[in-house]
C-alpha positions in Angstrom: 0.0 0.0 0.0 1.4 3.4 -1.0 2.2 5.8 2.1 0.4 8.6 0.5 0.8 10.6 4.0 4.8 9.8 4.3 6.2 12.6 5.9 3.5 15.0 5.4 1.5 17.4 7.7 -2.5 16.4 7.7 -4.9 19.2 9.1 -8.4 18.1 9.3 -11.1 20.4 10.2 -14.0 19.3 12.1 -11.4 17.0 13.0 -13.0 15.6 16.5 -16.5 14.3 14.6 -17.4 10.8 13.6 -15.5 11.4 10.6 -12.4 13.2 12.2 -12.0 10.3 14.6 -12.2 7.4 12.1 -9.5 9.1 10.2 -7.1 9.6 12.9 -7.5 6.1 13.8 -7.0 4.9 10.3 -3.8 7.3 9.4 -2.1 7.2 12.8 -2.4 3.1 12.4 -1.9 2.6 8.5 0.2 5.6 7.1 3.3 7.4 8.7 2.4 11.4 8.7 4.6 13.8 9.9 2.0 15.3 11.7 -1.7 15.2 12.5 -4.0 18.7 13.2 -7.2 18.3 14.9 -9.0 21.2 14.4 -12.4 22.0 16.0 -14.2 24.6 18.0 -15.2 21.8 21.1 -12.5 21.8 23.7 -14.2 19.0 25.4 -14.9 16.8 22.5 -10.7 17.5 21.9 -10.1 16.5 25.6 -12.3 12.9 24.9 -9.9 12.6 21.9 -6.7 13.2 23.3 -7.4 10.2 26.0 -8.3 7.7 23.2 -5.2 8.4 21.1 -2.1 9.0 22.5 0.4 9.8 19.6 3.5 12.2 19.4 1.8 13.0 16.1 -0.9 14.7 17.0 -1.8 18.3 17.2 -5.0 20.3 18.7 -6.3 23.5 17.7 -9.2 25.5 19.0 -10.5 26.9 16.4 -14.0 27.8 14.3 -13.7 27.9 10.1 -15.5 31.3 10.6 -11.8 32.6 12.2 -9.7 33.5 9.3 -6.8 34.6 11.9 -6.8 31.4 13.5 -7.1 29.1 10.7 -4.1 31.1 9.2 -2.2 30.1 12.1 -3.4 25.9 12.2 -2.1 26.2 8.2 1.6 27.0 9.0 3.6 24.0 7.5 0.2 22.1 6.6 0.2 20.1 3.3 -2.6 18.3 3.1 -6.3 19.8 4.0 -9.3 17.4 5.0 -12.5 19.9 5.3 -15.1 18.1 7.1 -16.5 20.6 9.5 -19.9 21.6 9.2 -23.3 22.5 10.4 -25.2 19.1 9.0 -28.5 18.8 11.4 -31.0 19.7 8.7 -33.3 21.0 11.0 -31.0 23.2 12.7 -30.0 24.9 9.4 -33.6 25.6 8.9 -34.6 27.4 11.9 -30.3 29.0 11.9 -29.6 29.7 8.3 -27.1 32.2 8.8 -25.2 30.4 11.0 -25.2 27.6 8.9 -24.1 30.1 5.6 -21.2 31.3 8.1 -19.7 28.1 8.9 -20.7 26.1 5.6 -20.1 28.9 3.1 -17.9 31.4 4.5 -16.0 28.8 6.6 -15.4 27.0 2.8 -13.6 30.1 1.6 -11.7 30.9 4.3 -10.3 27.5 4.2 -9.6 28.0 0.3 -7.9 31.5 0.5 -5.7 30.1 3.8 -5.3 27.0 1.8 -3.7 28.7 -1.3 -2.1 31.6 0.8 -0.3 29.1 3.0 0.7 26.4 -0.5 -1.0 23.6 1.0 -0.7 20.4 -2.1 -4.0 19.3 -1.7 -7.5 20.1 0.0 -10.3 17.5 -0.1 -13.8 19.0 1.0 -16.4 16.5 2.5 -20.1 17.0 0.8 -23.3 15.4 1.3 -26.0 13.9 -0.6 -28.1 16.6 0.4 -26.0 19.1 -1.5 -27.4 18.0 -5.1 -31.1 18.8 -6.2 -31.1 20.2 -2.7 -34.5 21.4 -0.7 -33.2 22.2 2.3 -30.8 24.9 3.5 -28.0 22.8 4.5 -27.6 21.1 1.1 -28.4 24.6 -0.6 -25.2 25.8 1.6 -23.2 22.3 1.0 -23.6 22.8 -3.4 -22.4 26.3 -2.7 -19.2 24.9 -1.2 -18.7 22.3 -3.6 -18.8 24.8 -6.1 -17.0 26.9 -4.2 -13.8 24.3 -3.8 -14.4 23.0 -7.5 -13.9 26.5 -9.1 -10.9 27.3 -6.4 -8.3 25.4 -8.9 -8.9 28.5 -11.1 -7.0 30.9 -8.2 -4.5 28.4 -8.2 -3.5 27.2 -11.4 0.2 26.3 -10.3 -0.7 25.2 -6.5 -3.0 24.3 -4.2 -5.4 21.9 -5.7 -9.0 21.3 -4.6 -11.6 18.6 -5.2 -14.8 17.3 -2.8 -15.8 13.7 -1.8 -20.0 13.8 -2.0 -21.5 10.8 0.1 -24.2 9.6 1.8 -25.5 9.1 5.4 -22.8 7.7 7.8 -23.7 4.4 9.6 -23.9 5.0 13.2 -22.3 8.7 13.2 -23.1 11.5 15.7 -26.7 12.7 14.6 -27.3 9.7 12.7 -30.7 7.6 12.7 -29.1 4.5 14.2 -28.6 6.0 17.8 -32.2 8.0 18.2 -33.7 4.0 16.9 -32.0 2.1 19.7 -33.4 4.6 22.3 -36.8 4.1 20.6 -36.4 0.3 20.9 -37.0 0.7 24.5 -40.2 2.7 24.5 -41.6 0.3 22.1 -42.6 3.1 19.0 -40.7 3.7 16.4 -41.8 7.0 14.5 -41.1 7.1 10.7 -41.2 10.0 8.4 -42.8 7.6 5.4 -43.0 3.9 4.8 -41.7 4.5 1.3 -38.1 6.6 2.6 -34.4 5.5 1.1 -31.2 6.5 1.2 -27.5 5.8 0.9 -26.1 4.3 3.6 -21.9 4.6 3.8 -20.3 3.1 7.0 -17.2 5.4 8.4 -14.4 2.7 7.0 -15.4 2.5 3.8 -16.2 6.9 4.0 -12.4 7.4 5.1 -11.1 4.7 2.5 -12.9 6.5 -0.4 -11.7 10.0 1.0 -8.2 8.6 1.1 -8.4 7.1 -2.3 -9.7 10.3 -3.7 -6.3 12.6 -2.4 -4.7 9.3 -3.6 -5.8 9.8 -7.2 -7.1 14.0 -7.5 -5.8 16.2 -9.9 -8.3 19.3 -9.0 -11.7 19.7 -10.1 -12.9 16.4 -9.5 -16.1 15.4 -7.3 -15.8 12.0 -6.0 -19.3 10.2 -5.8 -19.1 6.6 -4.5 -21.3 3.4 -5.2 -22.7 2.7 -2.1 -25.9 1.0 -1.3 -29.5 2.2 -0.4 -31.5 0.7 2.2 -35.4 1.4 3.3 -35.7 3.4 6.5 -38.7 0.8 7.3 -36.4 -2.1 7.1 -33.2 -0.2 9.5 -36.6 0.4 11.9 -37.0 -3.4 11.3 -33.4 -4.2 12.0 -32.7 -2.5 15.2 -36.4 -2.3 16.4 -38.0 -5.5 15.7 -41.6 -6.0 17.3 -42.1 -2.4 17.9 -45.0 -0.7 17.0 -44.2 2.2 13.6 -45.9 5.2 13.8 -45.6 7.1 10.6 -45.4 11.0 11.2 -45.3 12.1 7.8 -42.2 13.9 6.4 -39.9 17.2 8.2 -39.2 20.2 6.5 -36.4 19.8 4.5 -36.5 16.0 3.9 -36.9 14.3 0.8 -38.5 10.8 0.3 -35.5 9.4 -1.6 -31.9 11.3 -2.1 -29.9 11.9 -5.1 -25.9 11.3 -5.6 -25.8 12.5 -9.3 -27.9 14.5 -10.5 -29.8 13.9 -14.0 -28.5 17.1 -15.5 -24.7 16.8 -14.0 -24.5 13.5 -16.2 -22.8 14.6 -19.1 -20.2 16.0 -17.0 -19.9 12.3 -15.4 -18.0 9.0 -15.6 -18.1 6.1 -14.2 -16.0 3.6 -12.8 -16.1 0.4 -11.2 -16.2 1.8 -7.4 -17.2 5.4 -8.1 -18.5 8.5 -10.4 -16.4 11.6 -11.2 -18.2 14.3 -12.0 -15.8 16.8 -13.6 -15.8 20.7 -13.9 -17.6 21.8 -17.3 -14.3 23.2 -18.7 -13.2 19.6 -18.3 -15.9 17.1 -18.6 -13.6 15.7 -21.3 -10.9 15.4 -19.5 -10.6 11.9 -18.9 -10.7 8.2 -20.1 -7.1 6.9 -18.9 -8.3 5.3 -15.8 -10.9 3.7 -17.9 -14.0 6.2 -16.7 -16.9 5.6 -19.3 -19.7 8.7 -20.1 -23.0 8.1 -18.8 -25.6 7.3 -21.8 -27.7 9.4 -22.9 -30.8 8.1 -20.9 -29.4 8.8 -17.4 -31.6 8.8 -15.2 -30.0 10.2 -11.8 -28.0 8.1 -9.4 -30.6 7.9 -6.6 -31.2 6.2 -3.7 -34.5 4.6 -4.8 -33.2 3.6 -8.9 -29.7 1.9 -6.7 -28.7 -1.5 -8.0 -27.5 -2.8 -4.6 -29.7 -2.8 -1.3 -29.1 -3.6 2.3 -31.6 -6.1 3.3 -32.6 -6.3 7.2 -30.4 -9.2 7.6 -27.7 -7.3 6.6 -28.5 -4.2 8.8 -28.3 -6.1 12.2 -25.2 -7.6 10.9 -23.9 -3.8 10.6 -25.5 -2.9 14.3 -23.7 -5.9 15.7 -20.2 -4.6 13.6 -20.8 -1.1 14.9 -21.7 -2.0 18.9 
């Protein structure tokens, strides 16, 4: 396995989230970095870290994305940029959109100015499902970023290069569904938004593998969309709640019955490749075949969570629950 991290100094923002921690865990066992940079705003969350990993490695900075100053300062020597903080509770965003625009949005383009000022190699941005076709404030802000990293390569023709991971939800992640159904197992009701609900479901291996692989293999531009499978919220209920009662309270604000990876009209921008899609910047959409990517046909009809070709059944959900306990 190559040692993409040899020697090199990793920052990751939003570094002490589900995400954050799984990547420590796997870089700190599997690579040799120079150095490690947790960076996050929750001092507490931090201290909980720093008693699970003890390295020589690692670094902690307090610190928000909104702070220009003090990301300026966490970027000194940095060469490789994870960006995974974010506000991502959808109904949070609703009732707080500005927050969420100053931490999703402006916190994106501080990290891309402090990025190029500083000559970091490479920043990866983390994106969401929820960011294309999106109906809710926190994908709206999460498409602005993308875009916002994507067209970044054009600032920085000769350095810094930028490119986004999109995925889907995270199994068994802070604010996932998997942690409010096990408290519902023991009241006996499960409530569900809609009987007929999908979406993707990523565990936090396979996310940080796939982000790996993507600063492995990115060039700038490029958004990384995995193939992952879709599951039935009904059937998760069924998995970790079996024998409860469903009560079906009709869909949130904000939610959609089934979620969308690649869009319809970002398919002729798109290939596709045995474990993934690359959707490329429209300047580029050409740009490459070498690694054997094929163009979508003509007839694309959206990568979606309810049109997938592989499904989690409940069998394999509990198998997941009992991994991820």
């Amino acid at each position: 396995m190559e040692d993409i991290f040899k020697n090199k100094t990793i920052l990751i923002t939003g570094g002490t989230g589900s995400f954050g921690k799984k990547f420590t865990e796997m870089v700190l066992t599997e690579y040799s970095p120079k150095k490690l940079i947790i960076f996050s705003r929750d001092e507490m969350k931090q201290y909980e870290m720093r008693k699970k990993f003890n390295d020589p490695k690692l670094r902690y900075f307090i610190g928000d994305v909104r702070d220009s100053d003090r990301l300026h300062r966490a970027f000194n020597g940095v060469d490789i940029v994870v960006h995974a903080a974010a506000l991502k509770i959808v109904p949070t965003a609703e009732y707080n959109p500005f927050e969420a625009v100053k931490t999703n949005v402006i916190g994106a383009e501080n990290v891309i100015n402090l990025a190029i000022d500083n000559k970091v190699e490479k920043v990866m941005a983390l994106s969401t499902d929820k960011a294309a076709n999106p109906i809710n404030l926190y994908g709206a802000t999460k498409l602005c970023a993308e875009k916002m990293f994507i067209a970044a390569n054009n600032y920085s023709p000769d350095g810094t290069i930028f490119s986004v991971v999109r995925y889907g939800n995270v199994f068994g992640s802070r604010g996932s569904v998997v942690p409010f159904f096990k408290e519902c197992r023991k009241k006996g009701i499960v409530p569900i938004t809609d009987e007929r609900m999908t979406r993707f479901w990523i565990t936090l291996e396979q996310g940080v593998n796939f982000v790996i692989e993507g600063i492995k293999g990115m060039k700038g531009g490029e958004l990384f969309i995995p193939k992952i499978p879709s599951m039935k919220v009904s059937d998760l209920a069924d998995a970790i709640c079996p024998g409860c009662e469903k009560k079906f309270i009709g869909i949130r604000a904000g939610e959609k019955l089934h979620e969308t990876m690649v869009p319809i009209d970002d398919g002729i921008y798109t290939y596709e490749y045995e474990n993934k899609f690359i959707t490329y910047p429209y300047e580029t959409s050409e740009c490459d075949k070498e690694n054997g990517g094929i163009s979508l046909p003509s007839d694309f009809d959206g990568y979606r969570s309810d049109n997938n070709t592989e499904w989690l059944s409940v069998e394999k959900l509990k198998e997941m629950i009992e991994n991820e306990t």
